[in-house]
MDTraj code that builds the backbone (N, CA, C; nanometers):
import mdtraj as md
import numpy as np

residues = "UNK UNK UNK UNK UNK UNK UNK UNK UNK UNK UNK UNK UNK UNK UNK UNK UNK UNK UNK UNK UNK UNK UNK UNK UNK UNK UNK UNK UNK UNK UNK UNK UNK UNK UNK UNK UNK UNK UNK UNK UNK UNK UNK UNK UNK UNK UNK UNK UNK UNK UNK UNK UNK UNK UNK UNK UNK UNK UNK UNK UNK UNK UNK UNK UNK UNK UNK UNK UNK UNK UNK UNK UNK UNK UNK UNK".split()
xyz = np.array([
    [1.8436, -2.7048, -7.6667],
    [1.9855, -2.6867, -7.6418],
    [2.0199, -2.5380, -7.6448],
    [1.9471, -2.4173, -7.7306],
    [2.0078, -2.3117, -7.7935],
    [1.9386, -2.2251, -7.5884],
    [1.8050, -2.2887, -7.5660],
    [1.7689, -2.2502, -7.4471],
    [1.8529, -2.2467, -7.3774],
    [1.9137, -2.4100, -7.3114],
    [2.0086, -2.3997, -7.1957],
    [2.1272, -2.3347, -7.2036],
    [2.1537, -2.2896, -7.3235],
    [2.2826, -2.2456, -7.3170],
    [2.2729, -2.0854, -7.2896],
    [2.1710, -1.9978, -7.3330],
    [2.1245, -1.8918, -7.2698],
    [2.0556, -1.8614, -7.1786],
    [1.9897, -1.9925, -7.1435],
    [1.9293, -1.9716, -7.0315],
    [2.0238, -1.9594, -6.8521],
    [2.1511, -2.0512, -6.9242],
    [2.2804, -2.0570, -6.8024],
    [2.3058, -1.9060, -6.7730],
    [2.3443, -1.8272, -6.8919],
    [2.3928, -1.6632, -6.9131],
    [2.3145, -1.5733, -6.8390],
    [2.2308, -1.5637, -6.8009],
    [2.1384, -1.4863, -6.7354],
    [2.1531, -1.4796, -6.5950],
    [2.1345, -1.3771, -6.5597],
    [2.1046, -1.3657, -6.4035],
    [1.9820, -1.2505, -6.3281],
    [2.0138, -1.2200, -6.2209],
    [1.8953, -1.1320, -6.1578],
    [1.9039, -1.0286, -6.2568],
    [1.9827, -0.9439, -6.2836],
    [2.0597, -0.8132, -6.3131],
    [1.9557, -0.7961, -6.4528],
    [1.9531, -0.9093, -6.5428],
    [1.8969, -0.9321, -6.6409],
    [1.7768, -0.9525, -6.6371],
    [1.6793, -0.9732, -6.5348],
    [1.5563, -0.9926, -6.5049],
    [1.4878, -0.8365, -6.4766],
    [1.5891, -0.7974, -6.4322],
    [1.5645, -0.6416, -6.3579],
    [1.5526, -0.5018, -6.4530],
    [1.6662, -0.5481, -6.5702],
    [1.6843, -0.4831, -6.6739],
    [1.5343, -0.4805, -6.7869],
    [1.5267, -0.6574, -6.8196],
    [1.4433, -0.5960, -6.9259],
    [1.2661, -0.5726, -6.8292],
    [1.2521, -0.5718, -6.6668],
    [1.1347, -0.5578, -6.6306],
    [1.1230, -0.3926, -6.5808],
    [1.2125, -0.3429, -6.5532],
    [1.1961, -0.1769, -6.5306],
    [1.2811, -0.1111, -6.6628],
    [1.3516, -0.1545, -6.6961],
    [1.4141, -0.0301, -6.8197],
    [1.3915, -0.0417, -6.9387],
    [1.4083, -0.1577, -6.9671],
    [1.3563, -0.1828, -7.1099],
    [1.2630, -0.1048, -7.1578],
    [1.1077, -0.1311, -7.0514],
    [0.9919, -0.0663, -7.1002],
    [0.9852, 0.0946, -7.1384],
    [1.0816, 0.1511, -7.0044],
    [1.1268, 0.2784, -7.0084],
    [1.1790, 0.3467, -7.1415],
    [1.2501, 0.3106, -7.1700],
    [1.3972, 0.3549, -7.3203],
    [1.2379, 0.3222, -7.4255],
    [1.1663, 0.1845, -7.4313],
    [1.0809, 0.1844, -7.5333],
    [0.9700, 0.2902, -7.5296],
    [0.9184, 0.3237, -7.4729],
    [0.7624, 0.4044, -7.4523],
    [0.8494, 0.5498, -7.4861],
    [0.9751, 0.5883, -7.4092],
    [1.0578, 0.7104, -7.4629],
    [1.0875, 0.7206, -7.5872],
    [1.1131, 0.6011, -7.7040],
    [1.1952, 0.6396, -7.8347],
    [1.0369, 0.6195, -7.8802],
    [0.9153, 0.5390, -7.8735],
    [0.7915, 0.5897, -7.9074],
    [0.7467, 0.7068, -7.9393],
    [0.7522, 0.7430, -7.7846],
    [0.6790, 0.9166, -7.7985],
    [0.7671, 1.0207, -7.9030],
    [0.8970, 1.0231, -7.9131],
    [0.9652, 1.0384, -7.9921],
    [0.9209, 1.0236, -8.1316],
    [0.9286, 0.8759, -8.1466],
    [0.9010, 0.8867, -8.3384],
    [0.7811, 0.9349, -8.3948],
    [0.6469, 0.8805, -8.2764],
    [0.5173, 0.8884, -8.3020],
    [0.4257, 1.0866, -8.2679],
    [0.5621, 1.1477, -8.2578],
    [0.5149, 1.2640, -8.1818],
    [0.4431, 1.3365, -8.3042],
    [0.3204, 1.3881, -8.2979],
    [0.2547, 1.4536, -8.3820],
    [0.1932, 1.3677, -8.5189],
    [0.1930, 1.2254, -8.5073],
    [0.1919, 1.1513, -8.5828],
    [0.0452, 1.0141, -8.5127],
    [-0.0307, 0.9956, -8.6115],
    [-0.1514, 0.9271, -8.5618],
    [-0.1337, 0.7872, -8.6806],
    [-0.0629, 0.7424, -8.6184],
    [-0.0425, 0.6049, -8.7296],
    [-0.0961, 0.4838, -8.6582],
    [-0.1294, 0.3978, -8.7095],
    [-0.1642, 0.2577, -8.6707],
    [-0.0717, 0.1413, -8.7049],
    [0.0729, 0.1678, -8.5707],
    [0.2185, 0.1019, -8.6160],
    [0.1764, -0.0107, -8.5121],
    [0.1914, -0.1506, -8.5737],
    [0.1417, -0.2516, -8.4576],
    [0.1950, -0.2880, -8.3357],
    [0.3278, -0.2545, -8.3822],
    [0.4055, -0.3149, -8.2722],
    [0.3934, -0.2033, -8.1395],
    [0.3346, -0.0667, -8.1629],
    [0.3268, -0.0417, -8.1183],
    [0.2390, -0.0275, -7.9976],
    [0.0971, -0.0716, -8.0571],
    [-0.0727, -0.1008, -8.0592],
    [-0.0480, -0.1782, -7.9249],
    [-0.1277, -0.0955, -7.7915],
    [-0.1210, -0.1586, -7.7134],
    [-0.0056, -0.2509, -7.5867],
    [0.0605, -0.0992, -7.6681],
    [0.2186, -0.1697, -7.5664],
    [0.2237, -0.3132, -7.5963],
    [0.2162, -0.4037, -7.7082],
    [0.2927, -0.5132, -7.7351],
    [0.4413, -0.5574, -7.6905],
    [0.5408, -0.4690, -7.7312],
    [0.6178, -0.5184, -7.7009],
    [0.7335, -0.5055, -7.5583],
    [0.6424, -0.3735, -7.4927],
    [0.6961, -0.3881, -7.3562],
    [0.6284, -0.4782, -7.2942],
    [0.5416, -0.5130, -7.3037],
    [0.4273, -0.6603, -7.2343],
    [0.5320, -0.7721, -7.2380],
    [0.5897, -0.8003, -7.3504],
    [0.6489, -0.9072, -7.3811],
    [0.7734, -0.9396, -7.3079],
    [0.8443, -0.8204, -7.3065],
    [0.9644, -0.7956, -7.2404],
    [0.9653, -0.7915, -7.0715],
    [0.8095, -0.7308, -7.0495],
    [0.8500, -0.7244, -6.8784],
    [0.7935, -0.8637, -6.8613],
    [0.7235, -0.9233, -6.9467],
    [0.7053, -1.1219, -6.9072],
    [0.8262, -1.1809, -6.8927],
    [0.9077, -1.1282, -6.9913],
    [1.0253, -1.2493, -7.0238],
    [1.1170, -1.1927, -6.8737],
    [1.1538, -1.0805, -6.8589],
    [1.1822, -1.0343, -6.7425],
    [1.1675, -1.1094, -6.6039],
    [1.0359, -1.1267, -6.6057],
    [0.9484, -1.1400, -6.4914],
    [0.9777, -1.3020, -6.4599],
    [1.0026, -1.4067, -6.6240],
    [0.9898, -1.5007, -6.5731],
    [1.1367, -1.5414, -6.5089],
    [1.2823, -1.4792, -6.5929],
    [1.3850, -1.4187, -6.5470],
    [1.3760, -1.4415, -6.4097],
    [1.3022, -1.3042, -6.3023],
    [1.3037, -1.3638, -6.2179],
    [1.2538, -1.4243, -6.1191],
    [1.1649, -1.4762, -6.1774],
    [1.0958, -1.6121, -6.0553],
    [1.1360, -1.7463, -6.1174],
    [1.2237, -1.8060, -6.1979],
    [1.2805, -1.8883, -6.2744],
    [1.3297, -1.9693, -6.1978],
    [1.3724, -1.9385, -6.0921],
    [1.4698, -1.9944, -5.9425],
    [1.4578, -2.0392, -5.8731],
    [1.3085, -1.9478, -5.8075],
    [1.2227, -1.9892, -5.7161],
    [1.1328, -2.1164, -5.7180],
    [1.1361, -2.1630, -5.5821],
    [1.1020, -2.3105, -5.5980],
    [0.9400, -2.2965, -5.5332],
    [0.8437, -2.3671, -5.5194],
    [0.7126, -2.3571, -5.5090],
    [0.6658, -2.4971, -5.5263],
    [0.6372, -2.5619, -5.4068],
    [0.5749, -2.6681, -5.3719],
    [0.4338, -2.6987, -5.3409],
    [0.3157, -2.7250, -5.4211],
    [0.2136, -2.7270, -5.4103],
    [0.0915, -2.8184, -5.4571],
    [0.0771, -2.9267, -5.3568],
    [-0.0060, -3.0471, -5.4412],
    [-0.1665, -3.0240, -5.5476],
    [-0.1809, -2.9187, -5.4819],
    [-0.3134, -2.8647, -5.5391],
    [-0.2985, -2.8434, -5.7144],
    [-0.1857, -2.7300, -5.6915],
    [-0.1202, -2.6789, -5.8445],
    [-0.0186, -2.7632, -5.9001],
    [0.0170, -2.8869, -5.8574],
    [0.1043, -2.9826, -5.9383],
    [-0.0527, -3.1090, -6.0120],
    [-0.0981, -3.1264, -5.9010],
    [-0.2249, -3.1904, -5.9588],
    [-0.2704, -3.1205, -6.0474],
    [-0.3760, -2.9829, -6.0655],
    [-0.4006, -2.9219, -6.1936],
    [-0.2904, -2.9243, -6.2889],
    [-0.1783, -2.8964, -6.2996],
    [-0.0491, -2.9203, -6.4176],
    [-0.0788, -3.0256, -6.4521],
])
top = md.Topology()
chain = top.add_chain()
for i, resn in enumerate(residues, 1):
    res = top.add_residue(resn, chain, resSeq=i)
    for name in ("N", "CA", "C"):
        top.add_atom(name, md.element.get_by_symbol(name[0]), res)
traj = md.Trajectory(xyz[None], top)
């Protein structure tokens, strides 16, 4: 329920946001905190959490799109 009700709220604009800027503003306030500094901060390790964000983004927007395919409904 807590899904559909945010999932209604969303649109392209929001797909677009967290898949090009998000990552942007994050990797910038990074280099920032981490400047001159050799720490092993996890969240940072491997771009974790822009990964996460340009997925959720991404699924944002292909969420819509429809895709008809007996091959890939059979494997599902």
């Amino acid at each position: 329920v807590v899904y559909e009700t945010f999932h209604d709220q969303t649109n392209l604009a929001d797909g677009w946001y967290q898949t090009q800027i998000l990552p942007v503003i994050h990797r910038r306030i990074c280099n920032v905190a981490l400047l001159g500094h050799s720490m092993g901060i996890y969240i940072t390790g491997s771009w974790k959490l822009p990964v996460i964000m340009v997925g959720f983004g991404m699924f944002l927007l292909f969420d819509r799109a429809t895709f008809h395919s007996r091959a890939i409904n059979r494997i599902a």
